[in-house]
Residue, then its C-alpha position, 0 to 999 in steps of 0.5 A: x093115686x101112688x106118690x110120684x116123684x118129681x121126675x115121675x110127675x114131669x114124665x106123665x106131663x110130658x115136660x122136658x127134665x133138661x127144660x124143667x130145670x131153673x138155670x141159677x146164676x149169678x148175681x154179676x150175671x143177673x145184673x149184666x142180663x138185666x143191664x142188657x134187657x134194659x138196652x133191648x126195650x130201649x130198642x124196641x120203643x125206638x127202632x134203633x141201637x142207643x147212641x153217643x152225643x151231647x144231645x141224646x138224654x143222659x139215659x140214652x148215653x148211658x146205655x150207649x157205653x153200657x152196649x159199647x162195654x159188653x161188646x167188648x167183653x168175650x164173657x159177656x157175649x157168650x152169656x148174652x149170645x141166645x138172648x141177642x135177637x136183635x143182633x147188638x153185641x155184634x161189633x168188633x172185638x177189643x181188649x177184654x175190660x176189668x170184669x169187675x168194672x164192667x157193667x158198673x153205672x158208677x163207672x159208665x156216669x162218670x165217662x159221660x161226664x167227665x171222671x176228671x172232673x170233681x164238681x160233675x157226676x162222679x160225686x155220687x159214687x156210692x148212691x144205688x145206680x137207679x138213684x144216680x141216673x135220675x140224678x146224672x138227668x138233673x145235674x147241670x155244672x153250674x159255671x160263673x155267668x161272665x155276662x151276669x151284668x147284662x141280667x142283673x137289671x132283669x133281676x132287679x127289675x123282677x124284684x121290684x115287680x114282685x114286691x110292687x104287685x106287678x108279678x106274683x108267684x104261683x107254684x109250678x104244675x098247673x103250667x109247666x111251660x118254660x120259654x125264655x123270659x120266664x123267671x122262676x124260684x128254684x131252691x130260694x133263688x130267683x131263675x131267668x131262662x135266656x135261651x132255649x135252643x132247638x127242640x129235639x125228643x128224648x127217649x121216652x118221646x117227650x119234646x125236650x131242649x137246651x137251656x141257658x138258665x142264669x141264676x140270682x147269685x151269678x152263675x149260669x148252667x146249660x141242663x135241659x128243660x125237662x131237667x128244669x121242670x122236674x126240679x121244680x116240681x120237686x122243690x116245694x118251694x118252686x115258684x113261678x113268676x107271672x108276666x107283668x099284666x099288660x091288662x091294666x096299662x089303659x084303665x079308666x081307673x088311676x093308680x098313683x104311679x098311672x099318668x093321664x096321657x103320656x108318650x112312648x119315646x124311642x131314642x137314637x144316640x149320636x154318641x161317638x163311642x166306637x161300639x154306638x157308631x158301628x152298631x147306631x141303627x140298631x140301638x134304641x133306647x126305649x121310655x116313657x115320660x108324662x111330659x115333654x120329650x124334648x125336656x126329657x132329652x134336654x141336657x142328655x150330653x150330660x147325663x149318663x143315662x144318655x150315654x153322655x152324647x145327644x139324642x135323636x126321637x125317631x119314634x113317639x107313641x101318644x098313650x091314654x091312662x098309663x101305668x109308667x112301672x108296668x109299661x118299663x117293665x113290659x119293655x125290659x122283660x120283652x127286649x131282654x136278650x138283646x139287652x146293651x152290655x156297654x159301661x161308661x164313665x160319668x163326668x166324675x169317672x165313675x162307671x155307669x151301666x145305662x139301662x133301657x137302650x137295646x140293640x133291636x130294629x125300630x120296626x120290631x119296637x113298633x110291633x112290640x108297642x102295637x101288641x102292648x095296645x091290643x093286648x097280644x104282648x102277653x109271653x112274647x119275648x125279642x129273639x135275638x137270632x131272628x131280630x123278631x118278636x116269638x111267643x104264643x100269642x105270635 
C-alpha cells in the first residue's frame, strides 16, 4: 500500500479536515470551559440554575456568582456561546469585569464570605481552588458564646460523667448522627450541639441542617451538620461521647452512689424575683434526695441553691435501687436547652448561678420521668420551641 499523507489518509475515510483539526486554547479558556461545565452538571443532577443564599451549600453559592460572572463578560459568552445548551448565559449585559479576575474562585470564596472580613474565607488565598472549596464547606467563624454560662454546667457535668464511667467515648463513624444534646471531642475539645434547625438537601441530595454548636473554651459557631461530621471524621482524635445509661438506674445491684429508695422532687419557687414571678409556672427545679423532701427544703429561704426564697413540692416521684449521679445527669442533659440563665447573690453577696431549675412545663417532666422508668429516655432532648420531649425514641 503507497504511504499516504494525512490529508490522503482523512479523504479515503471520508473525515471532514476542517472537523478532524483540534481546536487548542488557551489555558484561561480551558479553566473558564472547564468552570462552566461544572455549572452544566450541577444543572443536569438538579433541574435548575445554581442560586444565591445563605441556605444553599457553599458549592452551590459558588457557582452561583461564578455563572453570574460569565454572564457578565461578553468574551466569555462568545467562548461558551455553542456549548450553552441549556440557555444559562442568557441575562442581562453589565460592565464588562477584569478578565484576569474572572473566574478566579480565590476571588468568587471571599464574595461569599465576606472580602472584609480577615478571620473568614479570604485567608486561604493561594491554596489550589478545589482545596478551598472543601475548605469554604468547613469553616465556620467561630464567635465568643455570650450565653456560654448557660452551657457551662453542661460541660461540667459531662466531665464528671466521663471520668465517673457514666459516659464514654467512642470514635465517630459507626454512628454518624448529630442531634442536640450530643457532646463530641473535636480537636481536643469538648463539643455541645444546642440547636439544630430545619433540615433542607445540599446539592448532592444528602439531608443537611444549621447547627448551633458551642465549644469547651467559650466560643460558639453556626456551620452545617455535615460540615461537623466531616471534621470528625478527619480528626483522628473525634470522639463522641455516649449518653448517660438510663439501664442501670433500678438495678438490683447496689452501687456506692445508688440509695435503696428514694424520691424525684419537682419544686416551684415563691421567690419574688421579677423574672421568677413573670415566668413561676413554668420554673421548676428538679432532685433527688434519699430522704425527706421537706428536710431537704427546710431552710430554702437561706440557701441560695433555692434562690434564696420558699419552695413549693408540686410533684414526687417514689424510686426503688437509684443511681443519684446518673438519674441528675439524666435530667441535665434532657432539659438542657431551657436551662435557667439567672444569677443571684447569697447573703454575703456573692454571685451564685443556681443549678437544676429549668423553664419546662411540669407535664413535659412527668413524661420525662415515665420514659426514665421504661427506659424510651434514651437520645430525647427537651425542644424548647415546641415545649415538648424530641428524639427517636418519640
Amino acid at each position: 500500500m503507497p504511504n499516504l499523507s494525512d490529508d490522503e489518509l482523512l479523504d479515503a475515510l471520508g473525515v471532514d479536515k476542517e472537523i478532524a483539526k483540534t481546536r487548542t486554547q488557551s489555558p484561561r479558556e480551558e479553566r473558564i470551559i472547564g468552570g462552566f461545565e461544572e455549572i452544566q452538571r450541577f444543572v443536569e443532577q438538579y433541574g435548575r440554575a445554581p442560586q444565591h443564599g445563605e441556605v444553599n451549600d457553599v458549592i452551590e453559592r459558588l457557582y452561583a456568582v461564578r455563572l453570574d460572572r460569565l454572564r457578565e463578560q461578553e468574551e466569555c459568552r462568545v467562548l461558551l456561546a455553542s456549548l450553552d445548551y441549556q440557555g444559562l448565559l442568557n441575562g442581562a449585559e453589565n460592565e464588562s469585569l477584569d478578565p484576569v479576575e474572572l473566574i478566579d474562585d480565590d476571588d468568587l470564596l471571599a464574595e461569599l464570605e465576606g472580602a472584609a472580613d480577615p478571620s473568614g474565607i479570604t485567608e486561604l488565598r493561594h491554596v489550589r481552588s478545589r482545596a478551598e472549596i472543601r475548605a469554604a464547606e468547613e469553616i465556620a467563624k467561630r464567635e465568643k458564646c455570650e450565653d456560654f454560662s448557660r452551657f457551662r454546667p453542661l460541660f461540667e457535668q459531662a466531665e464528671s460523667e466521663l471520668n465517673s464511667g457514666v459516659r464514654q467515648t467512642r470514635p465517630f463513624g459507626k454512628d454518624a448522627s448529630v442531634n442536640p444534646g450530643n457532646f463530641f471531642i473535636l480537636g481536643g475539645q469538648l463539643v455541645y450541639v444546642a440547636e439544630k434547625g430545619d433540615e433542607f438537601k445540599a446539592p448532592n441530595g444528602q439531608p443537611d441542617a444549621r447547627l448551633r454548636v458551642i465549644y469547651s473554651n467559650g466560643t460558639e459557631s453556626n456551620l452545617l451538620l455535615r460540615s461537623l461530621q466531616r471534621a470528625l471524621y478527619k480528626d483522628e482524635a473525634g470522639r463522641r461521647l455516649t449518653e448517660p445509661d438510663a439501664g442501670p438506674l433500678f438495678s438490683s445491684t447496689w452501687d456506692e452512689d445508688d440509695i435503696e429508695s428514694g424520691t424525684i422532687y419537682v419544686l416551684r419557687s415563691l421567690s419574688n424575683h421579677p423574672f421568677v414571678s413573670e415566668h413561676r409556672e413554668l420554673i421548676h427545679k428538679i432532685g433527688v434526695t434519699g430522704g425527706k423532701i421537706e428536710t431537704r427544703i427546710a431552710n430554702a429561704a437561706h440557701d441560695a441553691t433555692y434562690l434564696l426564697a420558699d419552695v413549693e413540692v408540686v410533684a414526687s416521684y417514689k424510686l426503688a435501687g437509684i443511681n443519684r449521679m446518673k438519674l441528675e445527669g439524666i435530667f441535665q442533659r434532657i432539659f438542657a436547652p431551657a436551662q435557667l440563665d439567672l444569677t443571684i447573690h447569697d447573703r454575703f453577696g456573692r454571685p451564685v448561678r443556681p443549678k437544676e431549675w429549668f423553664l419546662v412545663p411540669l407535664h413535659v417532666i412527668d413524661e420525662a420521668v415515665r420514659r426514665i422508668q421504661d427506659g424510651s429516655i434514651t437520645n430525647v432532648t427537651y425542644d424548647r420551641k415546641t415545649a415538648s420531649l424530641v428524639g427517636p425514641a418519640q
